[in-house]
N, C-alpha and C positions, 0 to 999 in steps of 0.2 A: 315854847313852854314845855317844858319838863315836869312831871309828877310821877309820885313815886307813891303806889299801895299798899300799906306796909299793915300788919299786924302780927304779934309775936305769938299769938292764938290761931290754932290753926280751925279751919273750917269755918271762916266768917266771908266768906266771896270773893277772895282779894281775886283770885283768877277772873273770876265772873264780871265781876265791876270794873278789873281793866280792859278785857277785852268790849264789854260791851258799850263804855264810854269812848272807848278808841274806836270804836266802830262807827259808832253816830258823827265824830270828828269826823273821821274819812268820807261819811255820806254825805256831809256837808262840804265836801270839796279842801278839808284842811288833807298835806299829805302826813300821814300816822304814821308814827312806827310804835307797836310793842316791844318790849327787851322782854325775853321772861328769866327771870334767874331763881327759877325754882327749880332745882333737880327734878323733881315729880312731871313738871315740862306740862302742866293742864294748859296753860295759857297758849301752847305753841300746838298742842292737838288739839283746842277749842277752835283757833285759825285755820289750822294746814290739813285737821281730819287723817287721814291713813299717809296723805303726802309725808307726816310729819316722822315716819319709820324710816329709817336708814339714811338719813338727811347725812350730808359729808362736812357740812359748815355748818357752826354750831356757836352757843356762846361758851361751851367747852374747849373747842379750840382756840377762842379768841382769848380767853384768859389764859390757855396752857404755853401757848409762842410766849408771855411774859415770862417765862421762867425759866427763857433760855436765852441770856444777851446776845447769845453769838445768831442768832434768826434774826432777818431780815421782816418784822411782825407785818404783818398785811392791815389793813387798814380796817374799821370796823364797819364797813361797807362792805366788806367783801364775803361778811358772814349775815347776811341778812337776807332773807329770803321774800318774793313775792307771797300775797295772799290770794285765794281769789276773789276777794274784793276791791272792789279800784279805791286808789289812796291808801291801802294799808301794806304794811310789811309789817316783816318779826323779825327778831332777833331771837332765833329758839334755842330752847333750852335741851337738853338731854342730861341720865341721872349719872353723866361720869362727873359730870360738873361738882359734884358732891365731893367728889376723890381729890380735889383741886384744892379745897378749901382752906386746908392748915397747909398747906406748903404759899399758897398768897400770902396769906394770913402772916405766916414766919417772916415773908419776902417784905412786904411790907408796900403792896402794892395798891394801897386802897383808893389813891387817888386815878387808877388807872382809866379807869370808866370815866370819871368826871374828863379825863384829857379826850377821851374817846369821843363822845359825844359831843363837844367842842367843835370836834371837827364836825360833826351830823347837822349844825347847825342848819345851814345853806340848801338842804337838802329835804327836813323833814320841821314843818310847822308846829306838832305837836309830836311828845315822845312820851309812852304810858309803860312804866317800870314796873313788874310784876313780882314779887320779893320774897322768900321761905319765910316759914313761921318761924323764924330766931333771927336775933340780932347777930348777925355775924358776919364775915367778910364780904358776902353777896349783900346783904343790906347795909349793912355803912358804907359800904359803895355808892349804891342806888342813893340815900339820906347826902352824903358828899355831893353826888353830881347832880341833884335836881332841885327845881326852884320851891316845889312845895308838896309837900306829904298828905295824901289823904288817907282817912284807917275808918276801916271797915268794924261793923259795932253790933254783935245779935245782944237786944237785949234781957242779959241774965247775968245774975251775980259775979258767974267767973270771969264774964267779960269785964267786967266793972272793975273788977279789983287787977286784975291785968292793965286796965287803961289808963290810970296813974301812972303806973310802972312805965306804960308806953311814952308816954307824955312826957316824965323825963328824961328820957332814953333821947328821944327827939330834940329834946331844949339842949341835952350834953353835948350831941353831935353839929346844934348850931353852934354851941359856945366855942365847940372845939376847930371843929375844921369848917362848917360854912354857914356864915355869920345872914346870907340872904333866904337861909330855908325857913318856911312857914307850913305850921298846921294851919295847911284850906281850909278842911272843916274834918269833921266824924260822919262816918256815913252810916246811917241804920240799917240795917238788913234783915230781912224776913221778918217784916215790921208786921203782926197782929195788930189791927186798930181796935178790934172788939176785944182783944182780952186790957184786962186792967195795972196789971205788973208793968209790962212795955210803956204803957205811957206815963205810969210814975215814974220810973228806970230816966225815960226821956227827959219827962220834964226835970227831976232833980238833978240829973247832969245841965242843964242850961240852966237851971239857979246858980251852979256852982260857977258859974262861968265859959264853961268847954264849950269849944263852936261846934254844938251840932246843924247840922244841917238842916235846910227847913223839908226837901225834898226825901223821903223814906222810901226804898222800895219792900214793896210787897212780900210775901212766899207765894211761889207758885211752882207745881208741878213741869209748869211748860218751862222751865229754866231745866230739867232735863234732859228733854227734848231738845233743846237748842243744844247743850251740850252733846246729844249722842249726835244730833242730824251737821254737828260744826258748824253752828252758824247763829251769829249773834242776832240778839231778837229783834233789829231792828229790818234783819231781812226774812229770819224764820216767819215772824208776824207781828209786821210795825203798827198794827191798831189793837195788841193787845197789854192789858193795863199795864204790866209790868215793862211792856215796852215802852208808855207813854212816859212811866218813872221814871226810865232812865234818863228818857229825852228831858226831859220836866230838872232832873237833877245835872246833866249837863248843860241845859241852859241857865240853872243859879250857878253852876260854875263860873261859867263864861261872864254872866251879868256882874257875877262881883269883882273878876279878875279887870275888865275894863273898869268898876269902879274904884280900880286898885291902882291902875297904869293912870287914871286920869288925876288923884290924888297927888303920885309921885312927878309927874309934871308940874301942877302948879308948886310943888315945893322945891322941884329944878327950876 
């Protein structure tokens, strides 16, 4: 399974929520890999901590070999790095990756990643794609090669009006280049239950029809802690609430994806 955490807004958790659901993947014995293809690279110092300084294999490199036919390109296993958690790797990011962008882009190599990953099939059960805030050659990539998009959602008005925008950004990229991607769901973030705004925000978006999710997580201060100490909260402190969210929203994940796979069988 392939997913991809995308929002075109920045500062909504997409680092956070990938790392941390990939994380519970790997504690349950799935092997994980994160990609992060953020320049900013939070996703690959959330995992690797200080390791992640002066890394020599990178997803920098792995897209810059594309833009030389005459290279013999190394395989995208060869830039992926251990974490110290068991079942997980990365594919990290660094910010030259930025410098890449309009010369892909021109090249026109957006299916590359999608052929990538193909081959990672055999190798890793679950694959959690980490995305910059814009639609642009790192995220049509990521939308191309995965089976289903989750977007991260604080709720308030800018996010609102943005999430349309997102929405059909998502259905164009299935129309156009991959007809099996699906919006899993919206993911709430730094969900206030006691203030009153948030849960109108919530509930009018499920009138409208948009899948949010039923699992929300929390705000909490200890999500920067896990960030400074690198380490997702399911090992900083798996019995505290934000950690039970995550688990709680990774397992509606999972419960509806088998109710998803057992659908398309009886219609095979």
């Amino acid at each position: 399974m392939k997913r991809v955490v995308f929002n075109q807004k920045g500062g909504v958790g997409k680092s956070t929520i990938t790392c941390n659901l990939a994380a519970i993947a790997a504690a349950r014995g799935a092997r994980t890999l994160v990609i992060d293809l953020d320049p900013q690279a939070n996703s690959t110092r959330y995992l690797l901590g200080n390791a992640a300084d002066g890394l020599e294999n990178t997803a920098a490199g792995f897209f810059d070999q594309m833009l030389n036919f005459r290279l013999h390109n190394k395989a995208a296993s060869e830039f992926i790095a251990a974490t110290p958690f068991e079942n997980l790797s990365v594919l990290p990011s660094e910010p030259a990756l930025e410098e890449l962008q309009a010369k892909l882009e021109s090249r026109y190599k957006i299916y590359k990643l999608k052929e990538a990953l193909e081959g990672l099939d055999d190798q890793f059960d679950e694959i959690w794609i980490d995305t910059p805030p814009a639609l642009h050659f790192y995220t049509r990539s990521a939308l191309i090669a995965a089976d289903a998009c989750l977007i991260p959602f604080d709720c308030d008005d800018f996010s609102r009006r943005a999430l349309y925008t997102l929405m059909d950004n998502v259905a164009e990229i299935r129309a156009d280049h991959n007809a099996t991607l699906e919006v899993e769901g919206i993911i709430v973030n730094q969900f206030q239950a006691r203030a009153t705004l948030p849960q109108q925000v919530v509930q009018e978006l499920r009138d409208e029809g948009l899948p949010v999710l039923n699992t929300m997580l929390s705000s909490s201060v200890k999500i920067k802690e896990s960030h400074q100490q690198a380490k997702p909260m399911i090992y900083l402190d798996p019995k505290h609430k934000l950690s039970v969210e995550f688990l709680a929203l990774h397992d509606e994940l999972d419960a509806a994806l088998k109710t998803r796979n057992k659908a398309t069988k009886k219609r095979t």
